[in-house]
Residue, then its C-alpha position, 0 to 999 in steps of 0.5 A: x500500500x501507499x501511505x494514502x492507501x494505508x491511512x485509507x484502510x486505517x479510516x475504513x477498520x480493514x487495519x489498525x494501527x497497531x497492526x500497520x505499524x507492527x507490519x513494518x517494524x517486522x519487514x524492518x527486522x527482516x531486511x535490516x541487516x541487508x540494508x542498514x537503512x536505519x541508526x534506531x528503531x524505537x520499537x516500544x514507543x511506536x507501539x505505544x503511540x499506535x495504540x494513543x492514535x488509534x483511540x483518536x482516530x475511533x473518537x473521530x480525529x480525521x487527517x489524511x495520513x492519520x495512524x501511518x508509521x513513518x521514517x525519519x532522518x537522523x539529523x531531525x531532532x526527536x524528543x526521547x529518541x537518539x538523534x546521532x546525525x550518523x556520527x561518533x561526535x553525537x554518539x548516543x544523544x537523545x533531544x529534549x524537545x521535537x522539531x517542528x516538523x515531528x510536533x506536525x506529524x504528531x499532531x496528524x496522528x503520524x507515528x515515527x517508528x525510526x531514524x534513518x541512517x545516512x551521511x555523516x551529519x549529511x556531509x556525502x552522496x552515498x550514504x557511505x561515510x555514517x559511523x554506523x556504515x553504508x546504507x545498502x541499495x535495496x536494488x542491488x545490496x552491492x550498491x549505494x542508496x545516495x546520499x545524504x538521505x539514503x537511508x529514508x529511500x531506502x527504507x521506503x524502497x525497500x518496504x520498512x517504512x511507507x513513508x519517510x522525512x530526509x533533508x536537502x543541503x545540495x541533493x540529498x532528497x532528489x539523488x536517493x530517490x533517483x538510486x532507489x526508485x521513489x519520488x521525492x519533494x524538496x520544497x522551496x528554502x522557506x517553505x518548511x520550518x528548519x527549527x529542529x534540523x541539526x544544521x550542515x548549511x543553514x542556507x542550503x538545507x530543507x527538510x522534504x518529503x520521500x514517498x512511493x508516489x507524488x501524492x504520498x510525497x505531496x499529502x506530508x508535505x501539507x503537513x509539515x509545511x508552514x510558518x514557524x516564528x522559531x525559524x526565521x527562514x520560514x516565511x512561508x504564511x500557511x501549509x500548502x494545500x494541494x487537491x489531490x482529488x482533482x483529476x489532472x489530466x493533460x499539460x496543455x499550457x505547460x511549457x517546460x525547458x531542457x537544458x541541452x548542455x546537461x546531456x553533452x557529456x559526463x551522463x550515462x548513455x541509459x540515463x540520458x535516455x530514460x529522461x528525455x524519455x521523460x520528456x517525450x512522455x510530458x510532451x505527448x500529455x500536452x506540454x511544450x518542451x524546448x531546449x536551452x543552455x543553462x548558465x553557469x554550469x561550469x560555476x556550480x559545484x564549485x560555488x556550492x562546495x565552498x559556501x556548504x563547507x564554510x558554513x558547515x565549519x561555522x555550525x560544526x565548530x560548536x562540537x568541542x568536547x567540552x560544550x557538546x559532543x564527543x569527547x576524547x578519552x585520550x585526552x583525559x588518559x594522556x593528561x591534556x594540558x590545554x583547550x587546545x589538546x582537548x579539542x584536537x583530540x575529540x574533534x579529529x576522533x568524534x569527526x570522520x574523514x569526510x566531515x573533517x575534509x568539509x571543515x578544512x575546506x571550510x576554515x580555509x575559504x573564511x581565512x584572512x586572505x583567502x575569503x574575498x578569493x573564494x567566499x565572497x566570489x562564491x555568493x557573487x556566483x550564487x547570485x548570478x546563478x538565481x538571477x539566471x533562473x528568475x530569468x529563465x521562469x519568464x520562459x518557463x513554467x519548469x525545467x526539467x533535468x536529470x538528477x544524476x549522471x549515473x545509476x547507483x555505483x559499487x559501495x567503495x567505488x567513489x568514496x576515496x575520490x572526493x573529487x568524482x563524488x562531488x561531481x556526481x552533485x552537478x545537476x542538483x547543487x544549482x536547486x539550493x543555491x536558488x532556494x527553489x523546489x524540485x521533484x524527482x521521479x522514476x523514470x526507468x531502469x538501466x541494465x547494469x544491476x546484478x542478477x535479475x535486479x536493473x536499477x532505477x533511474x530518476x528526473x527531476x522537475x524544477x520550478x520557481x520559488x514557492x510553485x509547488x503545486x504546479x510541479x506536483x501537478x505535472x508529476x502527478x500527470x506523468x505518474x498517471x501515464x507511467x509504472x515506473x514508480x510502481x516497481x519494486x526492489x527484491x531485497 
């Protein structure tokens, strides 16, 4: 069942809550060692929250995903449940207060039955680089799920969870959802309270929605959209309210660019044409589709990594040892002498290879010296780059793209090759330096998976600030004419 089509039984007593949510918590102690998808499972407290929303909803409490377990990343703050960001420096930590997305989950009768592994405090593109290891690809267990929130589209996936909060900072949502074949929303930057997210790049990062279809994906995000007077950022004034009832049925009206330059090289034959496959797909549903070039490619990644990273160095510098986090043991067994002994030594042992890598990166760039080099030149490009789009949606009613270049690659391929990592973010990055939502789809399967498994390959829809709706209209009518979001991993 979809998440829709589970609260739908839940409403009509084909199923309880309790009965959902043990459904789930079984597949989960069935195919975790596989998959690695989750850091927790908070088993007792799922129960026991099936069984307080099942008394509301036989009192009457309607929401449209009312009793519907869900799986939520690891860096989304849960009040009595640890919260880890898939890192040594957090270990065992367990907040003391919920997001505001998790208090709008509780409040529509939403039970959270995990935390999903993922990235070191989101700092990747594989999932590989978590203390708790590599999430698995439930299409093919030899390959990764994406990254950062690999492990909420692998859950989803992979049938542990129908459906799934992860966070967005440079494609963390779009990339996942591509490896693993289910859709994913990544909101407009503002649209979705941040209060409660353990921050990477508190400019770039917005939590969203990963389901097995678009209306799944669009019903939570109503949810856990909104204003929120704790973030600052959050100026959306009221949830969005799609009509998921309304029959969408053709895109006549509806032009959509493609950006040729992204299809000239570096992408996969098998992607390439599995998304202008895509494309054909919208045009032959009414939509007119025409070619560009996209500004600034070549700008970017780079742009991107220096502003994440120099932000990331600024919010992880509060991680010391003393304050918070991890701290070293040696650093007490080999008398340390000052602050400065304790710090390294916590710091260079709480921390993994590539979160330690971002934060020199970052250090570096903010340094007397090298900042109008490089910082300052990046938030100019940054602003060349969303002026570029303003331009191009009095074009266009969306763009769309690939998500990336290839399918899911070999655990270990690529996580020595930073480089080659970082690259594999090129269609993505531009999307948060903007501040602008995206959709990522199904859209077929490439050959190179193991046995009888293909692995899925993803699209994504791009629109201006705040036209949500519009993208998940047209995604809607694509998912009308298409299976691809119906096939499922053999785990």
């Amino acid at each position: 069942m979809t998440a829709l089509e589970l609260a739908s039984a839940i409403k009509t007593k084909q199923l309880s809550v309790p009965e959902a949510v043990s459904k789930f918590i079984n597949a989960i102690e069935e195919n975790e060692k596989k998959i690695n998808a989750f850091t927790v499972v908070s088993k007792e407290r799922a129960f026991s929250r099936a069984k307080e929303v099942q008394a509301q909803i036989d009192a009457g409490k309607v929401s449209p995903l009312a009793g519907v377990p869900i799986a939520v990343k690891d860096n989304i703050s849960t009040e009595g449940i640890e919260t880890a960001c898939a890192s040594k420096m957090l270990g065992s930590y367990t907040p003391v207060f919920n997001a505001a997305v998790i208090e709008k989950l509780e409040q529509a009768g939403m039970i959270v039955i995990g935390k999903t592994n993922m990235d070191e405090f989101a700092m990747g593109g594989s999932s590989e680089t978590g203390a708790g290891g590599a999430v698995c690809n439930p299409w093919d267990v030899d390959r990764v799920a994406g990254g950062s929130s690999g492990g909420s589209a692998a859950a989803v996936a992979a049938g542990e969870a129908p459906i799934a909060l992860g966070s967005d900072t440079g494609g963390s949502i779009r990339q996942p959802c591509s490896f693993c074949g289910t859709t994913g929303i990544k909101p407009s930057y503002g649209a979705v309270s941040r209060y409660g997210l353990i921050a990477y790049a508190s400019s770039l990062d917005q939590i969203g929605t990963i389901g097995q279809n678009i209306e799944d994906c669009a019903a939570l995000l109503e949810i856990i959209s909104g204003c929120d007077t704790r973030d600052s950022t959050c100026i959306i004034e009221k949830p969005f309210k799609f009509d998921l009832e309304k029959d969408c049925a053709d895109l006549k009206g509806i032009k959509i660019g493609l950006p040729k330059n992204y299809f000239e090289s570096g992408i996969d034959n098998e992607v390439k044409t599995a998304v202008l496959a895509a494309a054909k797909e919208l045009e032959a549903a009414g939509a007119s589709i025409e070619e560009f070039e996209m500004p600034f490619m070549d700008y970017m990644i780079p742009a991107y990594y220096i502003i994440a990273c120099a932000e990331a160095s600024s919010n992880l510098s509060r991680y010391d040892g003393l304050k918070y986090g991890f701290r070293s043991e040696s650093a007490a067994s080999s008398g340390a002498k000052t602050l400065s002994d304790v710090y390294r030594l916590s710091r260079s042992e709480g921390f993994g290879l590539e979160v330690k890598r971002r934060i020199m990166l970052g250090s570096f760039v903010l340094s007397s010296g090298y900042y109008d080099a490089y910082y300052k030149k990046a938030l100019q490009t940054r602003a060349l780059i969303k002026d570029a789009y303003i331009k191009l949606f009095t074009q266009y009613d969306m763009i769309l793209s690939p998500v990336a270049p290839t399918t899911a690659y070999k655990r270990g391929e690529n996580v020595d090759d930073p480089i080659k990592m970082y690259m594999g973010d090129i269609y993505t990055v531009s999307i948060n330096l903007a501040g602008l939502p995206a959709v990522s789809l199904p859209c077929g399967f490439s050959q190179a998976g193991s046995g009888k498994q293909k692995l899925p390959i993803g699209f994504q829809l791009i629109g201006d600030a705040f036209s949500e709706k519009k993208l998940i209209d047209t995604a809607r009518v694509y998912q009308k004419r298409t299976d691809h979001h119906k096939a499922r991993a053999y785990v």
